[in-house]
Residue, then its C-alpha position, 0 to 999 in steps of 0.5 A: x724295531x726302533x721308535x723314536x719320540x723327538x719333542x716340537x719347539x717353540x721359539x721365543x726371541x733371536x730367531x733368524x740369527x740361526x741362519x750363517x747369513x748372520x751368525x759368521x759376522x755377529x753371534x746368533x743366540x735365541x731362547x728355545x724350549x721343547x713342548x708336549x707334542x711330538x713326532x714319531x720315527x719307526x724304523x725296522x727291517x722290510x720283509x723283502x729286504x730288496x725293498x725300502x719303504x718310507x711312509x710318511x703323508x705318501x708311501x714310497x717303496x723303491x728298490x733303489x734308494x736315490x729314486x726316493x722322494x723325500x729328501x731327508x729320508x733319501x740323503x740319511x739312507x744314501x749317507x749311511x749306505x743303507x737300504x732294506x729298511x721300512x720307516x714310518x712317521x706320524x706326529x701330533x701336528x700338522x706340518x707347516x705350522x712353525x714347530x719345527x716338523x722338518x727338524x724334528x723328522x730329521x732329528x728322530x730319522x738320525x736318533x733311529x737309524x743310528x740305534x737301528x746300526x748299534x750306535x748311540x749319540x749324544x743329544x748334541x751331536x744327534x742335533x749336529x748330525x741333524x744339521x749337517x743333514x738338512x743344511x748341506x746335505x738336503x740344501x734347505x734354507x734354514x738354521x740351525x736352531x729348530x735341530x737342538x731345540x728338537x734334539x735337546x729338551x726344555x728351556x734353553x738358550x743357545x748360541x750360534x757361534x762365527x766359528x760354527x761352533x754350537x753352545x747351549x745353556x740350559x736354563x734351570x728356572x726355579x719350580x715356581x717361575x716355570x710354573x708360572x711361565x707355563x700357567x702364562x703361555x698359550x699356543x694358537x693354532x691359526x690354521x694357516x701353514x707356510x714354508x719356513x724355508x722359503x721365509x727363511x731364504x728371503x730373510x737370509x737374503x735380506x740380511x746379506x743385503x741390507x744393513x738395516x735388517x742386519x741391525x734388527x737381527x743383532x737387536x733381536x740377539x740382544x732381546x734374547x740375551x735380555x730374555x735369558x736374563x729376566x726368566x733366570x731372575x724370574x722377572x716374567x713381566x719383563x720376558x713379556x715385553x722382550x717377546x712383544x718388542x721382538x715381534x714387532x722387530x722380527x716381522x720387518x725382516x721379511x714380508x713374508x713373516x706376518x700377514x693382516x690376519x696375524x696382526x689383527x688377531x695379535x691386537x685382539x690377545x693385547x686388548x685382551x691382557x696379553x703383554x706380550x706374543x709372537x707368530x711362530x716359525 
C-alpha cells in the first residue's frame, strides 16, 4: 500500500501569470508557500484485479479503465496503462476553496502511482508530470502554479518562463521574520466554493484580448518580484501592502473574482488593523 501526503497552498501575489496566456509574452512569477492541511492519495492492489476502483466523494469500480469518471484519476491510469488498482482520497478541506485540491490530488496521484511501479521522482519533475496531467492531458484551464506549490513545500517564489521552462526559489527567511509572517496571517473560511477553472478560463481570455488586463498582469508580476524582496529583508509591513495593492489589481481581471460578500468582509479585516489581504483561488 502507498500513501501519499501532499500539503494545500496558498498564494500571496502573481497569480494568474501561471496561465501560458501570459507567461509565452512576458515572464510569470508568483510568491507560494505550503500549509498544514493536506490531501491523502492510498494506492494498492484490488483484490479481483480485473477491478479498478477510485473512491473518492463517489465510488467508481469499473472494469475497463476509459469509462472512469474522474478525469485525473482516468488519464494517469490510461497514460501508465494501469489497471487493477484501488485509489482512495480524503483531504482535511473542502474542495473549491481555492487551496489547490485539484492540484494537489494530482500531485499525490503521480507521487503514488510512481512508488506504486518502483519509480521515484524529484518534487520538481512530480510538479511537472502534474502539469502535463491536468493541462494537456485532462484539458483544465488552469497554470501551472498550484502543482509546484503542492509538489514542493514552503516559502517559494516561482518563475514561470516564455520557453515553459519552470524555476523555483526557495526562500529561506530568517526563524524570526517566519515567525513573525506566521503570528501574522490568518486564513478564512468564507463558506463560499468556486470553480477555478472557470475563473481562470474567463481570465485567460480576458488577457489574450485585452491589453489593459495584460498590463495589470505584468503589475502584478512586478508586485511578486517586490514581495519577494520585502520577506527576504524582513520588511513585513511593506509584504503587507504589496498584498493589498495586488488585490485590488487581481480582482479587475475578471468578474468573477470577487463578489459584494467578499469586499465587505475584506473592508471589515481593514477596519480591523489588517494591512493588507487577498481571496484565495
Amino acid at each position: 500500500m502507498i500513501i501519499t501526503r501532499t500539503p494545500f497552498r496558498i498564494s500571496f501575489a502573481g497569480g494568474g501569470s501561471d496561465l501560458a496566456s501570459f507567461y509565452k509574452r512576458g515572464e510569470g512569477c508568483v510568491i507560494s508557500a505550503s500549509i498544514n492541511k493536506y490531501m491523502y492519495v492510498i494506492v494498492h492492489p484490488t483484490f479481483n484485479r480485473e477491478e479498478t476502483i477510485v473512491k473518492y466523494s463517489k465510488t467508481e469500480i469499473v472494469k475497463d479503465v476509459h469509462t472512469i469518471k474522474h478525469d485525473i484519476a482516468r488519464e494517469r491510469l490510461l497514460e501508465l496503462g494501469l489497471s487493477g488498482v484501488e485509489i482512495v482520497s480524503t483531504s482535511d478541506i473542502p474542495s473549491g476553496t481555492g487551496l489547490s485540491s485539484s492540484s494537489a490530488y494530482a500531485v499525490g496521484l503521480v507521487h503514488a502511482l510512481s512508488a506504486f511501479q518502483g519509480k521515484l521522482y524529484s518534487q520538481e519533475k512530480i510538479a511537472e508530470k502534474a502539469c502535463e496531467l491536468e493541462i494537456e492531458r485532462v484539458g483544465s484551464h488552469i497554470g501551472k502554479q498550484d502543482q509546484y506549490g503542492t509538489a514542493i513545500g514552503g516559502l517559494k517564489f516561482i518563475r514561470f518562463l516564455p520557453n515553459g521552462r519552470v524555476d523555483v526559489e526557495r526562500l529561506a527567511l530568517s526563524s524570526e521574520v517566519l515567525k513573525a509572517l506566521d503570528d501574522n496571517l490568518l486564513l478564512f473560511y468564507t463558506g463560499i466554493t468556486h470553480n477555478a477553472g472557470e475563473i481562470l478560463k474567463e481570465q485567460a481570455s480576458n488577457v489574450e484580448n485585452d491589453d489593459s488586463k495584460f498590463r495589470n498582469l505584468v503589475s502584478m508580476t512586478h508586485f511578486a518580484r517586490d514581495m519577494r524582496d520585502s520577506l527576504l529583508e524582513g520588511r513585513l509591513s511593506d509584504f503587507g501592502h504589496i498584498l493589498h495593492e495586488s488585490w485590488l489589481l487581481k480582482r479587475q481581471l475578471s468578474n468573477k473574482i470577487s463578489n459584494p460578500f467578499i469586499e465587505e468582509q475584506y473592508s471589515k479585516a481593514l477596519e480591523a488593523g489588517a494591512i493588507g489581504g487577498k481571496l484565495l483561488g
